[in-house]
C-alpha positions as CSV (number, residue, x, y, z in Angstrom):
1,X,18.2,-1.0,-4.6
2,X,16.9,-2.4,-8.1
3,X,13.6,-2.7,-9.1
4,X,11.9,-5.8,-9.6
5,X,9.5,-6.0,-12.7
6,X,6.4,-8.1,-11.8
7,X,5.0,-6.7,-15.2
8,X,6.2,-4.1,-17.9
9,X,5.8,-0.8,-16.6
10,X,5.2,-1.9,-12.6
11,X,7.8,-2.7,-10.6
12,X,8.1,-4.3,-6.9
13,X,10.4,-2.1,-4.6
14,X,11.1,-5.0,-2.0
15,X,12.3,-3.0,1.8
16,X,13.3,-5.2,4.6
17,X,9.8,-4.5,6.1
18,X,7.1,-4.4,3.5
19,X,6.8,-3.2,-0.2
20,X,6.5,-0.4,-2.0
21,X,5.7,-0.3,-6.1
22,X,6.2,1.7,-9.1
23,X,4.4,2.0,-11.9
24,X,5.5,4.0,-15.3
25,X,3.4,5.9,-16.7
26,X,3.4,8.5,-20.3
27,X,4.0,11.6,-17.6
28,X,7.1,10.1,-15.5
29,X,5.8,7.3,-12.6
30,X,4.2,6.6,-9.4
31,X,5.0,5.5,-6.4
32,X,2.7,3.2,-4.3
33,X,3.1,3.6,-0.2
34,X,7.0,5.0,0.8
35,X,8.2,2.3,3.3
36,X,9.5,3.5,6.5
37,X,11.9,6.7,7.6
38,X,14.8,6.5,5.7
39,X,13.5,4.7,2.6
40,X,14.3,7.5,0.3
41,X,17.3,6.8,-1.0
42,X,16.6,3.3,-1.3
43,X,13.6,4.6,-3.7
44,X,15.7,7.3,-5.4
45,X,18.0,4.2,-6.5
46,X,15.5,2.5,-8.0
47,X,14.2,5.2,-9.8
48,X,17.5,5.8,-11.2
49,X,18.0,1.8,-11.9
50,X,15.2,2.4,-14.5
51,X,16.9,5.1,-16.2
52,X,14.2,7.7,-14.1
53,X,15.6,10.9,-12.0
54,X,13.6,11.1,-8.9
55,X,11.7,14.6,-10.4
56,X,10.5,12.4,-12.6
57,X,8.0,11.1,-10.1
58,X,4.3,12.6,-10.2
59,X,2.6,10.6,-7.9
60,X,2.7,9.2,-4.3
61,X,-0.5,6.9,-3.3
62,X,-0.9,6.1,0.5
63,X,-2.6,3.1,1.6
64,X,-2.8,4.0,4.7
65,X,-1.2,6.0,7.6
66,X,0.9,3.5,8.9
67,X,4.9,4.3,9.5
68,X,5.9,1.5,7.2
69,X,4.0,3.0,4.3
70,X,4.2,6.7,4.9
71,X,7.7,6.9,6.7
72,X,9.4,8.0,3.8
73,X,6.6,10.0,1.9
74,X,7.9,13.8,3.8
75,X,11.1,12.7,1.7
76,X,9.7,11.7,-1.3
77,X,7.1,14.4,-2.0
78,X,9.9,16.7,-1.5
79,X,11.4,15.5,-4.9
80,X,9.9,17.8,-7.0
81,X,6.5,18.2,-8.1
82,X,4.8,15.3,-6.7
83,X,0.9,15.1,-5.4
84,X,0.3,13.2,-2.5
85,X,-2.8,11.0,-2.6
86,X,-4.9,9.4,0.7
87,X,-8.1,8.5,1.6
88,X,-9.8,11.8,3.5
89,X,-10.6,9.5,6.8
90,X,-6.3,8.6,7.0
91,X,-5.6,12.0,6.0
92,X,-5.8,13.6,9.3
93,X,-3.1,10.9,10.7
94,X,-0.7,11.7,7.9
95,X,-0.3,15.2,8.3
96,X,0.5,15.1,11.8
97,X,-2.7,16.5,13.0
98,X,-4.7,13.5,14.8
99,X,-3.6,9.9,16.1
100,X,-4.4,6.8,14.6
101,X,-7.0,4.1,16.6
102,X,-5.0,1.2,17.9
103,X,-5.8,-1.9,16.6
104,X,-7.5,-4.5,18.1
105,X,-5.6,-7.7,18.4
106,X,-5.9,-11.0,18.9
107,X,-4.2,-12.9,21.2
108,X,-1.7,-14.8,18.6
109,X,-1.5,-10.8,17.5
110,X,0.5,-9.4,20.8
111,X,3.4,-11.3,20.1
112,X,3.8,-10.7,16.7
113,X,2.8,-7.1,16.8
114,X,5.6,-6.7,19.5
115,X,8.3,-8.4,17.4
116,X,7.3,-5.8,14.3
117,X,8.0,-2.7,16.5
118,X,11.2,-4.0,17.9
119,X,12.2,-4.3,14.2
120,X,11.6,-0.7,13.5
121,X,13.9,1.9,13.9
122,X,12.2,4.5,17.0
123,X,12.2,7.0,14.4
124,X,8.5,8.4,14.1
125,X,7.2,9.0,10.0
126,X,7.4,12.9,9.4
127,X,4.0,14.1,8.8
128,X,3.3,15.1,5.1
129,X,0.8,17.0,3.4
130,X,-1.9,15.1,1.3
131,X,-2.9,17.2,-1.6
132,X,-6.0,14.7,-2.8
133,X,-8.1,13.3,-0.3
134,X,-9.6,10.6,-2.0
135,X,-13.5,9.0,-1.3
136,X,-14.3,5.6,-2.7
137,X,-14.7,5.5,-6.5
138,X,-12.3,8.2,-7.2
139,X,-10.5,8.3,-10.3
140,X,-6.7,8.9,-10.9
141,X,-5.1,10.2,-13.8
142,X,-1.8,7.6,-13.6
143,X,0.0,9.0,-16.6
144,X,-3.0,7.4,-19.4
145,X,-3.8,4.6,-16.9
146,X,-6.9,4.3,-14.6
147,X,-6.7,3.7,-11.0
148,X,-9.8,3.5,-8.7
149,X,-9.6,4.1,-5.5
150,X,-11.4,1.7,-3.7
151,X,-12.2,2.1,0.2
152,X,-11.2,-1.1,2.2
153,X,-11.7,0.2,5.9
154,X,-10.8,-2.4,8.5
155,X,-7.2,-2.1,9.2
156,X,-7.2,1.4,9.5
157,X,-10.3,3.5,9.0
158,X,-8.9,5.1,6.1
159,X,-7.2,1.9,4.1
160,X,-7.5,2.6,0.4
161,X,-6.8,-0.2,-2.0
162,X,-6.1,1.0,-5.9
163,X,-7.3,-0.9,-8.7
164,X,-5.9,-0.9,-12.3
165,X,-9.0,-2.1,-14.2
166,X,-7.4,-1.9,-17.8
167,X,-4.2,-3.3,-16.3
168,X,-6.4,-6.0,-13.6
169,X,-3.9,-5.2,-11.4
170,X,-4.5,-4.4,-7.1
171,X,-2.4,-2.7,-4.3
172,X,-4.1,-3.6,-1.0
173,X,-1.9,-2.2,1.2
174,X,-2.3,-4.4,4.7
175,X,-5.9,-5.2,4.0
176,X,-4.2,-8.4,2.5
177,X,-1.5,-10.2,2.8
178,X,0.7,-13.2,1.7
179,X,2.0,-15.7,4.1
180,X,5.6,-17.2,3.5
181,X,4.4,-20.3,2.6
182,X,2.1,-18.5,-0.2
183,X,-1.5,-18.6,1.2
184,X,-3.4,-15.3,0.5
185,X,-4.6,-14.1,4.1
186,X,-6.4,-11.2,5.8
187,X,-4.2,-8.6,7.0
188,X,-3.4,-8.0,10.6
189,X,-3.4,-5.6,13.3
190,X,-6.9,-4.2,12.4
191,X,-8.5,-1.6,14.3
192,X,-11.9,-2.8,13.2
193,X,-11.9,-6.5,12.5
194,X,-15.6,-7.3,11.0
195,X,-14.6,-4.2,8.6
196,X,-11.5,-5.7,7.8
197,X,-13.0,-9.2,6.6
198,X,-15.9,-7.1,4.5
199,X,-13.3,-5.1,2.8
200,X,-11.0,-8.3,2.0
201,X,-14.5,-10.1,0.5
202,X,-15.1,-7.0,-1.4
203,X,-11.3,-7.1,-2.9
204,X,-12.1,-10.6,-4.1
205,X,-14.6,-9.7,-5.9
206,X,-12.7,-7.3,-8.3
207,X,-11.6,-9.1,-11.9
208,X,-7.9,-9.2,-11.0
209,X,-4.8,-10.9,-12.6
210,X,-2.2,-9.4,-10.2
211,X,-1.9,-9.0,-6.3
212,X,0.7,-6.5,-5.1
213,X,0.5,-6.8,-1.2
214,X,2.2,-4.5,1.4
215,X,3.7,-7.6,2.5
216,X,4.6,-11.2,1.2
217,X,4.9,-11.7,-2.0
218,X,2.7,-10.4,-4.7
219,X,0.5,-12.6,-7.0
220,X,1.2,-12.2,-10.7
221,X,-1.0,-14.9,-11.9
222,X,-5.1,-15.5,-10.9
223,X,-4.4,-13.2,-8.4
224,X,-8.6,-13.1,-8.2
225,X,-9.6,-16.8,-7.9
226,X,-6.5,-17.3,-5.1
227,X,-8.1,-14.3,-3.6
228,X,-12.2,-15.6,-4.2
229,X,-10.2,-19.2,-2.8
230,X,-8.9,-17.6,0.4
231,X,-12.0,-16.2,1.3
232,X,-13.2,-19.5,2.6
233,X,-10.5,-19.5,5.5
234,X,-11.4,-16.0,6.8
235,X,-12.0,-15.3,10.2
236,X,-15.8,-15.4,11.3
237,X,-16.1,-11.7,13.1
């Protein structure tokens, strides 16, 4: 797998479901979500693509505990010395220790959500430890970059978007997505829809330049006013 640059220094790692990003930093880089079971290798190719040995990665960030995000994190953490970093209320989920809430779907939801599961392997996501459980507001270290960690509940309870202030750069995770034909949407398969439209209004709000989504493509350019422009079409919970 090659990495594709969307910016210097952060790179799109593009899976057959979802995304997963790295970002360089002055310490070695960071890895943003892990894609499914299996995606290691995948990774570790990238890594080496950009001249990197996978013990050069410091970081793993979760968005949330979904198997497409955190299939692969058991594997990756394993690297070397890599700190794991969640939002406390997902944290449970990822280590194996409590179930996530099922989402709530609407009807044109069943369908789709059925056609997802057939696509993924029936290999459950190993449980992994987190070693930062993060709360909304917290601060990471991303090798002399900023990242807040800024609490999106709504798909999951513990969805965690990260925001590169300096850099105006987002990871949402699933709290937002990009169709195929390029609008900007809410994400789907929510377990608390109302939440889930709060925390995409709250998103839009952020001075942004870039968009990196857990799925479609991300948004290199004005990724704020397309996001500020899409919330207009949101669902009325």
């Amino acid at each position: 797998m090659k990495a594709i640059e969307l910016l210097p220094d952060l790179y799109l790692l593009d899976f057959p479901v979802g995304h997963a990003y790295l970002l360089r930093g002055s310490d070695g880089l960071t890895l943003i979500d892990s894609g499914v079971p299996g995606s290691a290798p995948r990774i570790a190719a990238a890594i080496e693509d950009l001249g990197y040995h996978r013990r050069d990665l410091r970081r793993l960030l979760l968005t949330h505990h979904h198997e497409d995000h955190i299939g692969s994190a058991a594997a990756v953490a394993a690297w070397g010395d890599v700190t794991v970093y969640a939002h406390r209320a997902d944290a449970p989920v990822i280590r194996g220790e409590a179930a996530g809430l099922p989402p709530k779907l609407l009807d044109w939801e069943r369908p789709l959500l059925a056609q997802v599961r057939a696509g993924l392997a029936a290999v459950p996501a190993p449980p992994v430890g987190v070693d930062q459980e993060l709360t909304d507001g917290a601060v990471i270290d991303l090798g002399g970059v900023a990242a807040v960690a800024i609490a999106v509940a709504g798909h999951t309870p513990g969805s965690v978007a990260f925001y590169l202030p300096d850099l105006r750069v987002l990871f949402t995770g699933d709290t937002i997505a990009r169709s195929r034909d390029g609008r900007v949407i809410l994400g789907v398969f929510n377990v608390d829809p109302a939440q889930a439209v709060a925390s995409f209004k709250r998103q839009a709000g952020l001075d942004l330049e870039v968009a990196c989504f857990g799925h479609g493509e991300p948004l290199t350019a004005n990724a704020g006013a397309m996001l500020r422009a899409a919330v207009e079409h949101l669902p009325v919970p």
